[in-house]
DRENSEMAR-584559 format. One record per residue: residue number from 1; y, x, z of N, C-alpha, C in turn. Coordinates in steps of 0.02 Angstrom, whole numbers, plus 50000, padded with zeros to 5 digits. Layout:
<sites>
SITE  NUM  Y  X  Z  Y  X  Z  Y  X  Z .
...
</sites>
This chain:
<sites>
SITE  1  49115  50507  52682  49154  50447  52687  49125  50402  52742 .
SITE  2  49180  50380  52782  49159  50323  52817  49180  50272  52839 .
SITE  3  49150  50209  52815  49177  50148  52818  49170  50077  52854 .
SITE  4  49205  50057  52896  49195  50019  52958  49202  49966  52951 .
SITE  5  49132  49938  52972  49131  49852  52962  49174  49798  53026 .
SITE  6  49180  49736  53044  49198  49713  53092  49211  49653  53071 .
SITE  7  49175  49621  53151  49183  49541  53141  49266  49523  53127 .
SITE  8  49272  49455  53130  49337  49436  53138  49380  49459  53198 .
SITE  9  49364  49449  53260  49397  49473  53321  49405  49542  53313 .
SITE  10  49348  49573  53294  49360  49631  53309  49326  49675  53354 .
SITE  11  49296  49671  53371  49237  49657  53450  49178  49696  53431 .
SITE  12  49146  49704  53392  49085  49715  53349  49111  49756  53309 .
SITE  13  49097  49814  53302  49100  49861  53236  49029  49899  53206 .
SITE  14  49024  49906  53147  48989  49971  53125  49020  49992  53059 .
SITE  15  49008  50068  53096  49023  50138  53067  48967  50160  53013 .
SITE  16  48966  50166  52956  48923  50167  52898  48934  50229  52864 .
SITE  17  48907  50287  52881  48915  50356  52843  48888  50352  52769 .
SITE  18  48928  50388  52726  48883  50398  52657  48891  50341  52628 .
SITE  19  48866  50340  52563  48868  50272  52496  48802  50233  52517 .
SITE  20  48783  50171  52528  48767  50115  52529  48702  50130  52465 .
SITE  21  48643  50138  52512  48593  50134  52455  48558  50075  52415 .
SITE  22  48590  50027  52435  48574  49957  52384  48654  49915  52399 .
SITE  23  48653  49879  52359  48734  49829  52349  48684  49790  52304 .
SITE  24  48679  49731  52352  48644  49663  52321  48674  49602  52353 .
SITE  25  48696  49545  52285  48709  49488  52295  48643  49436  52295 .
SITE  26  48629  49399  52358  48596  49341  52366  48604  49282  52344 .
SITE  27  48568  49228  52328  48605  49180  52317  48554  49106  52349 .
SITE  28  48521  49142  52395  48467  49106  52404  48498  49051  52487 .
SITE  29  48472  48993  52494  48512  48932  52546  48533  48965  52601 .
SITE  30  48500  48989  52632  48497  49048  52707  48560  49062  52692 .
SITE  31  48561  49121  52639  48633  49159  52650  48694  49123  52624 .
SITE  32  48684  49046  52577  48751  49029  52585  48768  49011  52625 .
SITE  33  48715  48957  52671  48733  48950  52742  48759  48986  52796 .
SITE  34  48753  49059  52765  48756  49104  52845  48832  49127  52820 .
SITE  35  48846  49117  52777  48913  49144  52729  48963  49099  52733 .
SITE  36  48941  49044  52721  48993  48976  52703  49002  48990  52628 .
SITE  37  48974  49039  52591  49011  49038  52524  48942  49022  52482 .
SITE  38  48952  49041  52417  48889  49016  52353  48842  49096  52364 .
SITE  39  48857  49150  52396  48801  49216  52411  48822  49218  52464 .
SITE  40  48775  49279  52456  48806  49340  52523  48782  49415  52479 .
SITE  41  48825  49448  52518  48825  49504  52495  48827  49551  52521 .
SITE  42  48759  49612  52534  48776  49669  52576  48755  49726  52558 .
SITE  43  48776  49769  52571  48756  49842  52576  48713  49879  52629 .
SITE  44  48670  49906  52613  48604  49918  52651  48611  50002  52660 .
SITE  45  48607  50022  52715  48621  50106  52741  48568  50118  52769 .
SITE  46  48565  50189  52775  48501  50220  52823  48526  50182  52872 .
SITE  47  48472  50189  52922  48484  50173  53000  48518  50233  53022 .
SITE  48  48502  50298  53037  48529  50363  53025  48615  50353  53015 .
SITE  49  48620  50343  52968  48704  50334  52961  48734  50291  52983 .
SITE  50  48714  50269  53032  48765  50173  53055  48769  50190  53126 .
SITE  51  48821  50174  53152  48862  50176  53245  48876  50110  53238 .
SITE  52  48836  50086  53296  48863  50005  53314  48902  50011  53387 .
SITE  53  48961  49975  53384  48985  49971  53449  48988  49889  53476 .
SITE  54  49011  49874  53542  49018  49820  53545  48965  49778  53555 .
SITE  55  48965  49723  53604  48924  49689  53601  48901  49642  53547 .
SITE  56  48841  49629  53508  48791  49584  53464  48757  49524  53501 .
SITE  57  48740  49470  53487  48705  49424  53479  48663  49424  53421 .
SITE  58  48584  49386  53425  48537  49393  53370  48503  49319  53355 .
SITE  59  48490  49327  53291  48443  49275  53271  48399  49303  53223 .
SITE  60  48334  49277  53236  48287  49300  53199  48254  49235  53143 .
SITE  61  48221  49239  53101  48232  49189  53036  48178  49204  52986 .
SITE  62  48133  49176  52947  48116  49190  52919  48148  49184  52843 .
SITE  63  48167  49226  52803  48176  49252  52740  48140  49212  52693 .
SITE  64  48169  49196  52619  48131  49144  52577  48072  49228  52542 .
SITE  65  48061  49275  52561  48023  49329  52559  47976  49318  52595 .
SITE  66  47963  49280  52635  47899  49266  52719  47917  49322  52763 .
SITE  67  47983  49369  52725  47986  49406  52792  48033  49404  52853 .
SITE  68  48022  49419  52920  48073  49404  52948  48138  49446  52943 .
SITE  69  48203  49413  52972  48274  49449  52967  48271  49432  53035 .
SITE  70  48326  49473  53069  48372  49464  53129  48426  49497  53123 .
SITE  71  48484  49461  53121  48551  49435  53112  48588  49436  53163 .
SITE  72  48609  49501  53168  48665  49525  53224  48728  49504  53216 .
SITE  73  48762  49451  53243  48814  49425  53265  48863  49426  53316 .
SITE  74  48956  49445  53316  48979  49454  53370  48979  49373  53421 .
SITE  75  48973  49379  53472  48955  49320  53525  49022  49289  53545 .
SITE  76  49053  49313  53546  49140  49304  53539  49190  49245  53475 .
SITE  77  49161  49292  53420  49190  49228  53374  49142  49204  53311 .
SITE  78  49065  49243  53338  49017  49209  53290  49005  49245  53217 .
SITE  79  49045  49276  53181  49055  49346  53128  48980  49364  53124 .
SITE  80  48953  49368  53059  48867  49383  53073  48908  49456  53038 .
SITE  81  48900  49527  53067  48903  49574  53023  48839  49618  52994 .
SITE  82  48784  49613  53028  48739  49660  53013  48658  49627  53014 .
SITE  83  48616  49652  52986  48555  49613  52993  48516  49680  52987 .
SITE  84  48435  49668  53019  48374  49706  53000  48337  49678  52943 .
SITE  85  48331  49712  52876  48279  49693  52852  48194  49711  52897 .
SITE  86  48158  49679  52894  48097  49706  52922  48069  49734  52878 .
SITE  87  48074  49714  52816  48032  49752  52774  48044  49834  52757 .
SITE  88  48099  49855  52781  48150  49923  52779  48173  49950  52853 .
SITE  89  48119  49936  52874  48153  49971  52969  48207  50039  52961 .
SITE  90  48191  50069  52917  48238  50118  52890  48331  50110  52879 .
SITE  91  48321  50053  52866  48386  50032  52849  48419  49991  52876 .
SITE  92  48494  49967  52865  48546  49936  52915  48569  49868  52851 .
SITE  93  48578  49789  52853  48621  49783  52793  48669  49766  52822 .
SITE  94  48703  49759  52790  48785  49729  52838  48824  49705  52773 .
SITE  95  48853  49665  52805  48898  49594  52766  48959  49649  52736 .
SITE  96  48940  49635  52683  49017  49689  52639  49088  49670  52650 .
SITE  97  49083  49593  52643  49129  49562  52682  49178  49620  52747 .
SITE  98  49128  49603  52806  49149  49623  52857  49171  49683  52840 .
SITE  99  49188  49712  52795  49201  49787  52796  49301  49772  52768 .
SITE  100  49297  49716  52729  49371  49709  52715  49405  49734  52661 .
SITE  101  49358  49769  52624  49372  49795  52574  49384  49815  52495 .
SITE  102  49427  49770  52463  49423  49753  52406  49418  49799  52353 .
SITE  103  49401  49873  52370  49388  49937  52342  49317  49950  52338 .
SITE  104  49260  49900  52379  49212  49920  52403  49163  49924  52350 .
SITE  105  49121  49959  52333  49086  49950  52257  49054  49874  52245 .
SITE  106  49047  49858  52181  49014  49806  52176  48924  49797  52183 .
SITE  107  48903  49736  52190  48839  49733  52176  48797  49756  52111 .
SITE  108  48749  49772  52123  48695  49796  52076  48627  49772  52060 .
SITE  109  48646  49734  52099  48574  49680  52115  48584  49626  52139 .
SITE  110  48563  49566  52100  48541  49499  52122  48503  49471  52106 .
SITE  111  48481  49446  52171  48419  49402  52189  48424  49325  52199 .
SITE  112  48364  49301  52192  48372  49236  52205  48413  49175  52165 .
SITE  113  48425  49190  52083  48469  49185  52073  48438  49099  52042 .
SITE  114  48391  49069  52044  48353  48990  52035  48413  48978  52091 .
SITE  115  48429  48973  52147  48487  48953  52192  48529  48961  52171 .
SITE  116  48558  48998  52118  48635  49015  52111  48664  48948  52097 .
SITE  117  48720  48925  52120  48792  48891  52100  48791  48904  52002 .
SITE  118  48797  48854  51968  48791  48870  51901  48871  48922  51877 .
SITE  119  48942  48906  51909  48987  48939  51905  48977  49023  51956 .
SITE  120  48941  49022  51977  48946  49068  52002  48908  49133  51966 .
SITE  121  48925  49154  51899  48903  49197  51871  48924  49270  51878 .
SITE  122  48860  49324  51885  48874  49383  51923  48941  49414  51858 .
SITE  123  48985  49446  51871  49039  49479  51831  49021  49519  51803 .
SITE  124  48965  49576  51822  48918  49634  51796  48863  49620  51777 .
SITE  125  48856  49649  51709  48769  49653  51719  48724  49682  51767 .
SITE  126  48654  49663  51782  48637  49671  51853  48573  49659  51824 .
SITE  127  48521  49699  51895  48453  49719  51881  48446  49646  51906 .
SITE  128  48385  49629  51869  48382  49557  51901  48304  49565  51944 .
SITE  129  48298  49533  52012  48220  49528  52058  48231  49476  52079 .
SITE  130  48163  49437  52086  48162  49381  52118  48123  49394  52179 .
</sites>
C-alpha cells in the first residue's frame, strides 16, 4: 500500500510505503501551535519507505523531550507535512492530516496529555507515555 501525503497547494508530496509504525496523538503547545488545532497527529515510517518530491523549507526546534525536531514545510503555502524525529534517524513522521484521509488508521498513542484541551478526550483507549 501506498499513501500520499501533501501540503495544501500541492507542491510537496510524500509517498509512504507500508503501515505506519507508530500513530501518535500529541498534545503538547509546539504541536498545537504548529497545527492550529488542540494535537497533532502523525504517523512515523521507515525512512526506507518515504519519496519526497518537491521543494521543503525547515525549521529546527527544540521538543518539550530536549530533543531536537526539524519540520519540513512547503515554502509556497506554509503546510508543515513532515518532520525528523532526531531521536529515530530511522524514521519519517508526517502530519496524517496531510495525507487527507478519513480511512487513515487511528492513533495508538498519546503523549503529552498534562497539555491536553480538557474536551479533547482521546475516542480509543490508548497506551499512555509522557
Amino acid at each position: 500500500m501506498i499513501r500520499i501525503a501533501t501540503c495544501h497547494c500541492g507542491a510537496l508530496r510524500v509517498s509512504c510505503e507500508g503501515e505506519p509504525v507508530r500513530l501518535s496523538m500529541c498534545h503538547c503547545l509546539d504541536c498545537q501551535r504548529r497545527t492550529g488545532s488542540a494535537y497533532g497527529f502523525q504517523a512515523r515510517f521507515p525512512r526506507s519507505a518515504v519519496t519526497i518530491e518537491g521543494a521543503a523549507s525547515a525549521f529546527t526546534r527544540k521538543a518539550d523531550s530536549g530533543n531536537d525536531l526539524t519540520f519540513h514545510f512547503c515554502p509556497t503555502c506554509g503546510s508543515t507535512v513532515y518532520w525528523d524525529p532526531v531521536d529515530r534517524p530511522d524514521l519519517i513522521a508526517v502530519a496524517v492530516g496531510a495525507f487527507a484521509d478519513p480511512t487513515f488508521p487511528p492513533p495508538k498513542i498519546s503523549i503529552y496529555e498534562v497539555r491536553c484541551h480538557p474536551w479533547a478526550i482521546p475516542a480509543l483507549p490508548m497506551e499512555h507515555l509522557e
